[in-house]
C-alpha positions in Angstrom: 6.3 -2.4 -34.3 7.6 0.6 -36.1 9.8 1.1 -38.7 13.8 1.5 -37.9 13.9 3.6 -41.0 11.5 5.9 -39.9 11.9 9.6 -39.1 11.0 10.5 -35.4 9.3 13.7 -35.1 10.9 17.0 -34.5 8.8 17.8 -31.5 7.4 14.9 -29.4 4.2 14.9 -27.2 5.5 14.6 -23.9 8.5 17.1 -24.1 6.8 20.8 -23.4 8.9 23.3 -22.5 9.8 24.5 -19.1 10.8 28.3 -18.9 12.7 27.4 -16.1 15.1 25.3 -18.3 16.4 28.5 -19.8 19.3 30.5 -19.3 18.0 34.1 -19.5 20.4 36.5 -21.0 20.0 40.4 -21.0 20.1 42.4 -24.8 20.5 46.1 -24.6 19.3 47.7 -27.4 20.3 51.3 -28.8 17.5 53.5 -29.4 17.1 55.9 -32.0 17.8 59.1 -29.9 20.8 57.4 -28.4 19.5 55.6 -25.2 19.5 52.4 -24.6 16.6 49.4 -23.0 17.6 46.4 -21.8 15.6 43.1 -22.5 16.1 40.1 -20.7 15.4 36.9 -22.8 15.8 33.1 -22.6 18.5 32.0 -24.9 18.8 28.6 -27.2 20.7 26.0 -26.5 20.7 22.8 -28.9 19.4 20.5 -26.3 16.0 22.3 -26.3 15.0 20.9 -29.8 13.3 22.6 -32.0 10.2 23.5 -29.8 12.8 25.2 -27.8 14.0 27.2 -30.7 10.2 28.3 -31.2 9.7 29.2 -27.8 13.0 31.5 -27.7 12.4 33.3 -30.9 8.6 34.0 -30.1 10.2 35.5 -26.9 12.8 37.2 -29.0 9.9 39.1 -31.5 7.1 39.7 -28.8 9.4 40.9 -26.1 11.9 42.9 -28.1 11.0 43.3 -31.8 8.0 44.3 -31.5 8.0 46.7 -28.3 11.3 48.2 -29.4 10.1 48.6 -32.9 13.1 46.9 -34.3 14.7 48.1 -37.5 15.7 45.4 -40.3 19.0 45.5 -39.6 18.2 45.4 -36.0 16.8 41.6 -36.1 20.5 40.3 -37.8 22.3 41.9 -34.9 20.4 41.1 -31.7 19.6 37.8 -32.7 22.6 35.7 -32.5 22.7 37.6 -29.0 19.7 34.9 -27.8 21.9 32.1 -29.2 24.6 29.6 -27.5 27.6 29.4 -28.9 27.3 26.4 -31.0 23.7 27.7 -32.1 25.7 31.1 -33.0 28.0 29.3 -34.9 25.7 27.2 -37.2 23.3 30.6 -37.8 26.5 32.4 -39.0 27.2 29.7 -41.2 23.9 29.5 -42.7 23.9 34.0 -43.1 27.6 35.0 -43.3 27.1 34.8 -47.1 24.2 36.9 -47.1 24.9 40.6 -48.6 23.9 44.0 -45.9 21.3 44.7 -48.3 19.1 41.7 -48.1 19.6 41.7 -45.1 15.9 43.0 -44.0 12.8 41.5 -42.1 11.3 39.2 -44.4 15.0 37.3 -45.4 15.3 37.6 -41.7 12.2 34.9 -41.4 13.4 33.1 -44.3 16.4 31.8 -43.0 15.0 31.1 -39.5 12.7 28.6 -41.3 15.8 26.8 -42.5 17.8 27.5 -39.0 14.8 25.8 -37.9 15.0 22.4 -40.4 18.9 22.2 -40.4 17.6 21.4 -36.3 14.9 19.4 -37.4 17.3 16.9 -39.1 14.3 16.0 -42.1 13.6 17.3 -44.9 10.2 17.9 -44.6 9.5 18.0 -40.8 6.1 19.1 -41.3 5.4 15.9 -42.6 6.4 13.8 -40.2 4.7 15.4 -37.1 1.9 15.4 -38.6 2.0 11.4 -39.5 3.1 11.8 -36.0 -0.3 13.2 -34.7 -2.0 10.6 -36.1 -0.5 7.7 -34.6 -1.3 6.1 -31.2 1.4 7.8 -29.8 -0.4 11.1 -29.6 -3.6 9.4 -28.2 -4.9 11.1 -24.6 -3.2 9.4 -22.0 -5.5 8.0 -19.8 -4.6 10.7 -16.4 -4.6 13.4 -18.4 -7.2 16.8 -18.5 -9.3 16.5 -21.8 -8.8 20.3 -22.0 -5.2 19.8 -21.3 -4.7 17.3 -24.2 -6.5 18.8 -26.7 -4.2 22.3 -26.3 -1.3 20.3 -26.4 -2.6 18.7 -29.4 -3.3 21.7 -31.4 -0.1 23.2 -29.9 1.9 20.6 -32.4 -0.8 21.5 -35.1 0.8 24.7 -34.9 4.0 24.1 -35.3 3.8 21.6 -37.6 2.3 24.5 -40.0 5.6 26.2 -39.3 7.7 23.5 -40.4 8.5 23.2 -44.1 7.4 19.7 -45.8 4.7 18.5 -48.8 1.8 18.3 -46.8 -0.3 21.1 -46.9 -0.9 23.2 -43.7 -3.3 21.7 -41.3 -7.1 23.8 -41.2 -8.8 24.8 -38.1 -11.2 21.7 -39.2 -8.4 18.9 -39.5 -7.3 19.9 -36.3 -10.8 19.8 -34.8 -11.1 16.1 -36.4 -7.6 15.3 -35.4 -8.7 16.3 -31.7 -11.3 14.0 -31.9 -9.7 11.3 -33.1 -6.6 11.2 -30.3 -9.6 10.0 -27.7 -10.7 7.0 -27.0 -12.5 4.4 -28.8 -15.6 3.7 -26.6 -15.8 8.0 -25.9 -15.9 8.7 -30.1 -18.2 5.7 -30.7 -20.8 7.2 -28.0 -20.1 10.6 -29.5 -21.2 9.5 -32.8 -24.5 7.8 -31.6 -25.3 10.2 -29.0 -24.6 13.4 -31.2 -24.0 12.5 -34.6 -20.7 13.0 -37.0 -18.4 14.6 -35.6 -17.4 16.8 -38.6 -20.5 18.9 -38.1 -20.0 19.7 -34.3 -17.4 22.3 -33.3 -14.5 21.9 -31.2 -16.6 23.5 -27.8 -19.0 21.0 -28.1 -16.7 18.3 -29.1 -14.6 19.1 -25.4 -17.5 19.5 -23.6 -19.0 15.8 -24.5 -15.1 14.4 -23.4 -15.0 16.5 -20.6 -18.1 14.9 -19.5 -17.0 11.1 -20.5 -13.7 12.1 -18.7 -15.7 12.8 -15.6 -18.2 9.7 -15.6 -14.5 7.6 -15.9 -13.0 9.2 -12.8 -16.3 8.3 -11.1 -15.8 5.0 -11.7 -12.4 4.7 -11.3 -12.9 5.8 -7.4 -15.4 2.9 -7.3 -13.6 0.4 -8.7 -10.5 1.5 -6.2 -12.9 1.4 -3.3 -14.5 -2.3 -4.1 -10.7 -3.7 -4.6 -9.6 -2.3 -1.1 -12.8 -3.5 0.6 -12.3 -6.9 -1.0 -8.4 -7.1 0.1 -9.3 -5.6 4.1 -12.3 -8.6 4.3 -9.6 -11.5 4.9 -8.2 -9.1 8.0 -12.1 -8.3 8.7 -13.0 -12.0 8.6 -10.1 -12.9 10.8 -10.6 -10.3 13.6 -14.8 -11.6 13.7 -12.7 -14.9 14.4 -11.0 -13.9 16.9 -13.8 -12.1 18.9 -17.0 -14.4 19.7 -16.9 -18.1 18.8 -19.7 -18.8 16.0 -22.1 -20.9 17.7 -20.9 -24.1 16.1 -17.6 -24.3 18.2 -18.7 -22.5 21.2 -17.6 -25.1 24.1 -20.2 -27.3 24.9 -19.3 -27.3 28.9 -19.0 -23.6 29.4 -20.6 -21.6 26.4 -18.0 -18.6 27.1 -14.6 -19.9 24.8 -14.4 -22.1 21.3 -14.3 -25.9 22.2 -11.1 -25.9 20.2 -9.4 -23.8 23.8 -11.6 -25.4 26.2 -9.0 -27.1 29.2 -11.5 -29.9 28.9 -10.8 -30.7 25.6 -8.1 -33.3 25.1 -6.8 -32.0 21.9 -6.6 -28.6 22.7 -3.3 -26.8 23.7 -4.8 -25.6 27.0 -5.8 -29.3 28.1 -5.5 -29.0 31.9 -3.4 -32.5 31.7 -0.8 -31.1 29.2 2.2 -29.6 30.9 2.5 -26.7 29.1 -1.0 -25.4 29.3 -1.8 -22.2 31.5 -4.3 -24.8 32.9 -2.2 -27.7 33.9 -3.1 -29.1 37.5 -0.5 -31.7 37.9 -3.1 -33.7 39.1 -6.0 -32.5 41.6 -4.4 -31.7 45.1 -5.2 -33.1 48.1 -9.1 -32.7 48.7 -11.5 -33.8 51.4 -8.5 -35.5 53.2 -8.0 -37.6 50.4 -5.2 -35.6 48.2 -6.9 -36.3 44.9 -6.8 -38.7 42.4 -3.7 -41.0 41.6 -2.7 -44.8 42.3 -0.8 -46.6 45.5 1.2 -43.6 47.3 -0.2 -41.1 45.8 -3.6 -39.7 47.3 -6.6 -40.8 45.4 -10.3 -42.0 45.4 -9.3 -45.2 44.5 -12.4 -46.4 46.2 -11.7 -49.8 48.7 -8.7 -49.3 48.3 -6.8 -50.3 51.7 -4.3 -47.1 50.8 -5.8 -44.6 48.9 -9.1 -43.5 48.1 -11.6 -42.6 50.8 -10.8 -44.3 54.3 -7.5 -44.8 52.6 -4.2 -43.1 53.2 -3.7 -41.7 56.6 -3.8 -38.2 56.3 -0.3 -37.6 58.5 0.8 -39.6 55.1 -0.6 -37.3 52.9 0.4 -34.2 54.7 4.2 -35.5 54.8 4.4 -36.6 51.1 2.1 -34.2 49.0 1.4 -31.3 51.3 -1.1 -28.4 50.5 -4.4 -29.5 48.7 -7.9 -28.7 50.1 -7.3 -31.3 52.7 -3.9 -31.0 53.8 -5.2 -29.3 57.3 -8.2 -31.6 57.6 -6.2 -33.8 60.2 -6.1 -31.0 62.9 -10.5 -31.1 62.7 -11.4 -32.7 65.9 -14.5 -33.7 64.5 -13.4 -34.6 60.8 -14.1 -37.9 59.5 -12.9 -37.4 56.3 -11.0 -40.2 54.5 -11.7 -42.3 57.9 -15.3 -43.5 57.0 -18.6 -42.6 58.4 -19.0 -44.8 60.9 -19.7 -44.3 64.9 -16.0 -44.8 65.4 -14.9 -42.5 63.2 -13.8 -39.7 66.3 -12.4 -42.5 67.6 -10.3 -43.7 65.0 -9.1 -39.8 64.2 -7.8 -39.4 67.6 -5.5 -42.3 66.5 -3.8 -40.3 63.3 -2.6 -37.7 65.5 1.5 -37.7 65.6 3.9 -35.6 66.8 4.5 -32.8 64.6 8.3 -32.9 65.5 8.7 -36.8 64.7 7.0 -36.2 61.5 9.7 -33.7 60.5 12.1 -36.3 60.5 12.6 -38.1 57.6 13.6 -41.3 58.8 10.7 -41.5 61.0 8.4 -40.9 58.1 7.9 -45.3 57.6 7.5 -45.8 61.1 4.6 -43.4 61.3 3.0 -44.4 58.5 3.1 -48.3 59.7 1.8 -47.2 63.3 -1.0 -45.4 61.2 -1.6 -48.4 59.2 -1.5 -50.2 62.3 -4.4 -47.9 64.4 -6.4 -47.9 61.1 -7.0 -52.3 61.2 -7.2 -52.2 65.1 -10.0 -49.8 65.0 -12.0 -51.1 61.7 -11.2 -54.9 61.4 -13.6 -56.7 59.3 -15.2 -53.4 58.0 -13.1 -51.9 55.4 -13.1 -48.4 54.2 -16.5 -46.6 55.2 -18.3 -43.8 52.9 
């Protein structure tokens, strides 16, 4: 955790300057035979810090001090001209005491420097960015060009030589080790057994071992990304190959084309061909063979011997009139049919007596009588033998 009573930095790390951020004001300036050029410039403005004060007067001596070949006199009156108002005022109040004679160049640079602390609000600035530098907060971020670090880097370097403070300006060779020291753990500790101390390589080769390092990382970033989406798709993978074919060890065991688990055979699956809500559901078998499936006393079965149902049971007028459809539900009208009558010689015989009137059967309240005259004709014709297969 760090200390409340320390001084933050003048210029941070992450805040670079955008030259779109500025307003851009135009400075005509009088030349010597009486013309006059016009710059345009980006002008100061408080909020910029004091990178942004660098940036505007770098701007303000490379784009009109120097190609205008500015007089002494002529830095004091076209500065304040780059300058917001509250910036104005504060540089007036640090110059207005200042006599037209000292007024030249080098006084000019002189009180930028202390423009530039009063903005700073330290002391020694200097010393503080570069404490700054060597904290973790100026370590490479991990997304972040190797090339594009170490500029930014040396970038504060620079200005950190520009600020006033004890420390003594920073060398090309610090910064090279400062550099080098903002990287990683792992990627200096491989540097340092690979290719020695790092105080006798120079900053090229110094980049182009983290370049490489930088590189290798992506590499395995992209594979690490690639196993973790193949190991969150395999549930949805696994689920679809469940869905498809039936592993062999639940295939059904009657038909060997569905999982036992949806087989309508199966009584505790949900398409259990007894279960009323399965697509499957018969509602019993329908009438068959002339004997309108299986059931119990009045309703067609193979209840075998039994005088009602079952083969040689129920009349098939009976069936007809109280079930209807079924495979056998038009078996009665076969002249030759024998089915549910027994397979006996008489069994023509017999079927000529199940024939009924169509019309009578229509009728409801007929529908005992023609099932005891059916019962009836069935005894006469077979007494003593029973139902016949």
């Amino acid at each position: 955790m760090s200390d409340l009573n320390e001084v933050l930095p003048c210029i941070l790390y992450d805040e670079k300057v955008k030259h779109g951020d500025y307003d851009m004001v135009k400075v005509e300036v009088e030349m010597d035979d009486g013309t006059f050029r016009k710059r345009t410039l980006p002008r100061f403005a408080g909020d910029k810090g004091v990178e942004g004060l660098f940036y505007v007067y770098d701007e303000f001596i490379s784009q009109a001090a120097n190609r205008l070949n500015f007089a002494d006199e002529d830095y004091w009156t076209y500065w304040p001209d780059v300058l917001d108002p509250v910036a104005r005022r504060k540089w007036t109040q640090l110059t207005d005491n200042i006599a037209n004679q000292l007024r030249n160049q080098a006084r000019f640079v002189e009180e930028f420097n202390r423009f530039v602390t009063h903005y700073s609000n330290s002391a020694s600035p200097r010393d503080n960015l570069i404490r700054y530098l060597l904290s973790d907060e100026c370590k490479k971020p991990r997304k972040v060009n190797p090339d594009d670090h170490a500029t930014r880097i040396e970038t504060l370097c620079l200005y950190a030589n520009r600020l006033q403070g004890l420390e003594a300006a920073l060398t090309d060779e610090r910064i090279t080790m400062i550099i080098f020291n903002s990287f990683p753990e792992p990627w200096k500790r491989d540097f340092k057994i690979g290719r020695g101390r790092p105080e006798n390589a120079t900053r090229n080769e110094i980049m182009e071992y983290m370049n490489l390092r930088k590189s290798y990382a992506d590499a395995d970033e992209v594979k690490h990304k690639k196993r973790k989406n193949e190991k969150n798709e395999a549930p949805t993978s696994n689920k679809k190959k469940q869905t498809g074919k039936p592993s062999e060890k639940n295939i059904c065991r009657h038909h060997g084309t569905h999982p036992w688990s949806e087989c309508s055979l199966n009584p505790q699956s949900k398409n259990y061909h007894m279960n009323p809500r399965s697509p499957f559901f018969r509602g019993g078998r329908g009438a068959g063979r002339g004997d309108g499936g299986r059931g119990g006393r009045f309703i067609a079965g193979r209840s075998r011997g039994n005088e009602l149902t079952g083969r040689g049971g129920m009349p098939h007028q009976h069936q007809h009139m109280y079930q209807g459809g079924g495979r056998g539900g038009n078996y009665y009208n076969d002249r030759g049919s024998d089915h549910g009558q027994g397979r006996g010689p008489n069994a023509n015989n017999n079927h000529n007596h199940y024939h009924f009137n169509h019309q009578e059967q229509a009728n409801f309240g007929g529908a005992d009588r023609n099932y005891e005259n059916a019962r009836d004709n069935h005894y006469n014709t077979n007494q003593g033998r029973g139902p016949h297969w």
